[in-house]
C-alpha positions, 0 to 999 in steps of 0.5 A, a space after each residue: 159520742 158520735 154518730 159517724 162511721 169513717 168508710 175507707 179502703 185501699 181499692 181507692 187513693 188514701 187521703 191526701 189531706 186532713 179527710 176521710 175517704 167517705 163519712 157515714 152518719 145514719 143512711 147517709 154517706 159524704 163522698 169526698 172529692 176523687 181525683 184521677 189518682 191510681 190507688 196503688 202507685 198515687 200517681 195520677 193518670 194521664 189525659 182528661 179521659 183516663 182522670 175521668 174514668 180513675 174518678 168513677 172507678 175510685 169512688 164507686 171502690 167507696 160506695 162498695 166500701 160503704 156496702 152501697 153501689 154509684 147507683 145509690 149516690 143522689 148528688 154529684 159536685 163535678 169540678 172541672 179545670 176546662 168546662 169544654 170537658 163537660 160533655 165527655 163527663 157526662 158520656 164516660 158518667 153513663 158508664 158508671 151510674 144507670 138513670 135516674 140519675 143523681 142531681 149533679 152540679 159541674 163547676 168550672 174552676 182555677 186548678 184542683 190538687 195535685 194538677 187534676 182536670 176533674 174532681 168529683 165528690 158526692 152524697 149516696 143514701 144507702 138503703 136498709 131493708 125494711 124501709 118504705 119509702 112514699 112515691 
């Protein structure tokens, strides 16, 4: 029997391959990569900007499915199709996610599904009552 929990919802675009929109297993919770896909229409948005911003608001529709918040994710896989967009990454990233902020990677690559100039996936923890944790 398996442990794992599949987390989806409509808030964010259906998945377009053989994946669930998050996992679940104990307190942890597998992001897969988002792309600047609307969820109604699943068509990508224009501009670097707006995929940017579609990225953060459909993964955090994810984390809210999985009863968490983007300010529980620990680790960020950013793929970018031009590393020159790194650093509006991380200014529209601010909107989304309060400090301490998660470790993250940013990672040049070829091309992305369907176009995307970014993808974003992540892990998030999120936390039942009850547990301390040491500082």
């Amino acid at each position: 029997m398996s442990n794992k929990q599949v987390i989806q919802t409509p808030e964010a675009p259906s998945a377009i391959g053989t994946y669930s929109q998050a996992i679940r297993t104990g307190d942890t919770v597998y992001l897969s990569g988002q792309i600047g896909l609307d969820p109604d229409s699943m068509q990508m948005v224009d501009g670097i900007e707006a995929q940017i911003h579609r990225v953060f608001q459909n993964l955090r529709a994810v984390t809210i499915a999985a009863n968490s918040s983007l300010n529980d994710v620990v680790k960020l896989n950013v793929y970018l199709t031009d590393l020159g967009h790194f650093a509006k990454v991380n200014e529209i990233m601010a909107e989304y996610l309060q400090a301490p902020y998660p470790a993250r990677a940013a990672l040049g690559v070829a091309a992305l599904p369907r176009g995307a100039l970014v993808e974003i996936d992540g892990v998030l923890v999120v936390h039942t009552k009850g547990i301390e944790f040491e500082t």
